[in-house]
N, C-alpha and C positions, 0 to 999 in steps of 0.2 A: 744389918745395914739399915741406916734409918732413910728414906725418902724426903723430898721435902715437896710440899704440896705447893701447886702454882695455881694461879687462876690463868683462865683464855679470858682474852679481854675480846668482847663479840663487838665491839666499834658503836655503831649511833643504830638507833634502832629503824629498822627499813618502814616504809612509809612513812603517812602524815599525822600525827598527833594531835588529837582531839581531848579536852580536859572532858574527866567523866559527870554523866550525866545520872549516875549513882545506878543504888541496885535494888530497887523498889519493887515489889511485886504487885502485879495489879492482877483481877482476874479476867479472863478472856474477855474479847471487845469493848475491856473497860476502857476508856478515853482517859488519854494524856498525853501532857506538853508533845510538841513536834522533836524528831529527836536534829542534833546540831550537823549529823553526817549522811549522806548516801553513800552506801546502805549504813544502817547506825552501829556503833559501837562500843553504845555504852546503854544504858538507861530502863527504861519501864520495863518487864518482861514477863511473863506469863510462869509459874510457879514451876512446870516441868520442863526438861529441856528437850529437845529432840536427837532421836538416837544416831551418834554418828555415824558417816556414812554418805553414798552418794544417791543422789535423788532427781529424776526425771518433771519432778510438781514443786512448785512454790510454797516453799513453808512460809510462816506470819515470821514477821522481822521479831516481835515482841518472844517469840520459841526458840528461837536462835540465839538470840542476845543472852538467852541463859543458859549458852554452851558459850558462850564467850568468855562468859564470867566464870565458868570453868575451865578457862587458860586453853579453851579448842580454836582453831580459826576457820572461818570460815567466808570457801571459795564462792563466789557466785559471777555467773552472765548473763549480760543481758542473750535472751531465745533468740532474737531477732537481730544482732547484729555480731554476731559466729555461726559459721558452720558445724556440720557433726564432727568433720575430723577434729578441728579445736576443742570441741566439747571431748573427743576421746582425747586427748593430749590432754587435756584438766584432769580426767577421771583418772587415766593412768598416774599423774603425779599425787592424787587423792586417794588412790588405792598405796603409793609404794611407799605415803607417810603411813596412811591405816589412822590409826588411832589420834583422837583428837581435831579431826576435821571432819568439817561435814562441807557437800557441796551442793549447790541447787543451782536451778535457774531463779533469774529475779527478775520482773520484766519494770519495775521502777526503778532500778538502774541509770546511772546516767554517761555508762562508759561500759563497752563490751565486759572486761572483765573487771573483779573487784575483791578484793582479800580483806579481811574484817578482822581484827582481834581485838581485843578487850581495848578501848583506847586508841589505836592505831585502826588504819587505812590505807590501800595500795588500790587504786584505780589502774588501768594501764587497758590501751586502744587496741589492742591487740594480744596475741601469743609471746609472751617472752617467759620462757622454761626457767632462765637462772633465777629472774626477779620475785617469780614464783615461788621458788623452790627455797630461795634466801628467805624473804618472809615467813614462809611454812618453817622453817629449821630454828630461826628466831624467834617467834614466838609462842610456836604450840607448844602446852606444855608451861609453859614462862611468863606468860604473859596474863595476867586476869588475875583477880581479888583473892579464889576459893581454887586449890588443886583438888579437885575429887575427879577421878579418875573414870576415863568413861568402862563402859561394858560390851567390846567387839566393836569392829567395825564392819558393816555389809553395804553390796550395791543392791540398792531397793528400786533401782530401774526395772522398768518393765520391757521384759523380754522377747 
């Protein structure tokens, strides 16, 4: 019996799209252009990426942005304007993708929470699990220049 293959049509892609600001490697503390988004989603980044996973300490946007470019997304909040329970309601959604997300706090932020992928941008002033969860399923994975594949996902919060 032969099958016949279909495509899911995944609609318009969640957040706001930003043209990219390419994939330049600089090395650490090296200066460059300001990037066009908070927090950024394209541009200058530092040669290794950061291992995913969730995180208690503020990584450098430029460490990040080279797990972007590896189709990962990444969650971040502002410390100062969520509580722990929301911060646990992010980690649980960050633990139940696992792979391809990393989450930090970011205290330049200009909106409690903030979803980042290669390109794209989801701000949002509070806790909404679907908008979350839609962006994460949309993009990780999908979205970014270079698919290479991370290695584990761990909580590196401290305990």
């Amino acid at each position: 019996m032969l099958y016949k293959k279909t495509r899911i049509k995944l609609g318009p892609p969640p957040g706001i799209f930003f043209k990219s600001q390419g994939q330049t490697h600089i090395k650490q503390n090296e200066d460059h252009p300001d990037y066009i988004s908070n927090p950024p989603a394209s541009g200058w980044h530092y040669d290794t990426p950061a291992k995913t996973g969730i995180y208690d300490k503020e990584l450098s946007d430029e460490q990040i942005i080279h797990n972007l470019e590896h189709q990962h997304v990444w969650l971040s909040y502002h410390p100062n304007k969520i509580d722990q329970e929301t911060i646990d309601k992010l980690a649980q959604i960050a633990s139940d993708f696992g792979s391809k997300i990393i989450m930090t706090p970011r205290s330049k932020n200009d909106s409690a929470i903030a979803l980042a992928a290669w390109e794209y941008l989801l701000k949002l002033d509070g806790f909404d699990d679907q908008q979350i969860r839609n962006f994460v399923k949309y993009h990780r994975g999908r979205t970014g220049p270079e698919n290479i594949p991370d290695f584990g996902f761990k909580d590196f919060r401290e305990k």
